[in-house]
C-alpha positions as CSV (number, residue, x, y, z in Angstrom):
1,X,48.0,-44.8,-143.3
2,X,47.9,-42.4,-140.7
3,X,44.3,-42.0,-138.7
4,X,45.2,-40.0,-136.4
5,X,46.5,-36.5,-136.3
6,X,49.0,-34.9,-133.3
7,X,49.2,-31.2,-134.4
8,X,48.4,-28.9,-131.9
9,X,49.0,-25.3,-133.6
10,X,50.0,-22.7,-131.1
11,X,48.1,-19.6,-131.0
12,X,50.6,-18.0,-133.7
13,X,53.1,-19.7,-135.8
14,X,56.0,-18.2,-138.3
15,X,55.2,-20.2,-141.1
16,X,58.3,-20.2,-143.9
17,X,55.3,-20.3,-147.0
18,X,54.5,-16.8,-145.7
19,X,57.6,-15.4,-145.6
20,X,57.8,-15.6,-141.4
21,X,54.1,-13.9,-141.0
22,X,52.5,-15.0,-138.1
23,X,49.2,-17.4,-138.9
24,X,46.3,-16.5,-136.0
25,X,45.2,-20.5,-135.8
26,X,41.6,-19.0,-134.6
27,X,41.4,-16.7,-137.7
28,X,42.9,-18.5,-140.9
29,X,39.8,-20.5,-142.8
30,X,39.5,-23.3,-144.1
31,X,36.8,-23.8,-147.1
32,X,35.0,-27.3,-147.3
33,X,34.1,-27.7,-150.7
34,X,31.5,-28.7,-152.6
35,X,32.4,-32.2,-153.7
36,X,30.5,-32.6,-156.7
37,X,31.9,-29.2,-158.0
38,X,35.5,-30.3,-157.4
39,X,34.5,-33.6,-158.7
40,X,33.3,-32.5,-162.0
41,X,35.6,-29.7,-163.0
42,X,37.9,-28.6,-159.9
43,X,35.9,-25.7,-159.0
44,X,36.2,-24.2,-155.7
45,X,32.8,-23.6,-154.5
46,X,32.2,-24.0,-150.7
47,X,29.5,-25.8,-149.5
48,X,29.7,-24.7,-145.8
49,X,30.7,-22.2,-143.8
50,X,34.6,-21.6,-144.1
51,X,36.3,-23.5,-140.8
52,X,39.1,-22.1,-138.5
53,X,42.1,-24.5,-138.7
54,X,41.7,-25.0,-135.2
55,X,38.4,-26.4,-135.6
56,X,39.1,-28.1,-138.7
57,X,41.9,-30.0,-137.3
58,X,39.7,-30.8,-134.1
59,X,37.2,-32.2,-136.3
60,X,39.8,-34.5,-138.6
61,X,41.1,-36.2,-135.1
62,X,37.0,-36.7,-133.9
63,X,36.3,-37.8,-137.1
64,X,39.2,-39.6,-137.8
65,X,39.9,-38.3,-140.9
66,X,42.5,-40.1,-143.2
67,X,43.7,-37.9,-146.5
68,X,43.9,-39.8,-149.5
69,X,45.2,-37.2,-151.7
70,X,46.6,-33.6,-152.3
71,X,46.1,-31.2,-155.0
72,X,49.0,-28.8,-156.5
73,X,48.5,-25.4,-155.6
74,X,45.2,-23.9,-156.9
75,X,45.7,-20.6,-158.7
76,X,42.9,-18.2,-157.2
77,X,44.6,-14.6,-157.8
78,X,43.5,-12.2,-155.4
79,X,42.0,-14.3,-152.9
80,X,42.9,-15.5,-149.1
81,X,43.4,-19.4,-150.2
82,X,45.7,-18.3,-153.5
83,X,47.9,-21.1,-153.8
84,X,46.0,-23.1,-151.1
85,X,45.7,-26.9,-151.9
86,X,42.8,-29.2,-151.8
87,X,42.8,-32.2,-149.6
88,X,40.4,-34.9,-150.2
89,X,39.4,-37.1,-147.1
90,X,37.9,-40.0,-146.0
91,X,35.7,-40.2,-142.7
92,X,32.7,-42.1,-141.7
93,X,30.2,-40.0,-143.5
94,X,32.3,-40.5,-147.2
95,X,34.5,-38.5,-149.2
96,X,34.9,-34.6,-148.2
97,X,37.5,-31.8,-149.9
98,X,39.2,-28.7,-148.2
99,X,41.1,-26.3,-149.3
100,X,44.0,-25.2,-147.3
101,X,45.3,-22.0,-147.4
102,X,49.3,-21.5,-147.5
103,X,49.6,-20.4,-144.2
104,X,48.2,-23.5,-142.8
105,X,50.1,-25.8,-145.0
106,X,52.6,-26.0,-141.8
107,X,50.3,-28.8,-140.8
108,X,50.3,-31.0,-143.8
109,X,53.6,-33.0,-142.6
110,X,51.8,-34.4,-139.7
111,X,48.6,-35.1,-141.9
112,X,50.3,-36.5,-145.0
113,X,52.0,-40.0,-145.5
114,X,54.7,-40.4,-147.8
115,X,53.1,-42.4,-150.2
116,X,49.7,-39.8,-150.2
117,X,49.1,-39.0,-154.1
118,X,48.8,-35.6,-155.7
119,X,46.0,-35.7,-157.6
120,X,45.4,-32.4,-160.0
């Protein structure tokens, strides 16, 4: 399993999921959810502050962050993290989701081992 995480997104990126649109790394969000929520019935309800990827990503390689699973794409019609997926991590301080939005799924090769479940 990996532990560690290389990505360094650029300040742009043309990301095929959107169609060659440019994803601003300090502007695209990602939510940390509220783990009982998603627990109990896969609700998306965010428990802190929405994170940059940049940041996020920073804090995955402090924290070293493994992901233990990946969700299918979440239906949320008419919102930024519409067919976003939900990672669920371990780190030191236990079991944390985030849902990534499509543009940012770019990143998800470098996180994700082959054998890394989808879990709906």
């Amino acid at each position: 399993m990996r532990t560690t995480h290389t990505t360094q997104p650029p300040e742009t990126t043309q990301a095929p999921e959107t169609g060659g649109v440019a994803i601003e790394w300090a502007v695209a969000t990602v939510l940390w959810l509220d783990p009982a929520r998603w627990d109990a019935d896969r609700a998306v309800v965010p428990a802190h502050a929405p994170l940059t990827v940049r940041a996020w990503l920073r804090a995955l390689r402090a924290d070293a962050a493994r992901v233990v699973s990946i969700s299918p794409a979440i239906d949320a019609p008419g919102q930024d993290h519409d067919r976003g997926r939900v990672l669920a991590l371990d780190t030191a301080r236990g079991r944390s989701y985030f849902l990534l939005p499509p543009p940012a799924h770019v990143v998800l090769d470098d996180l994700l081992d082959a054998d890394t479940p989808v879990v709906r």
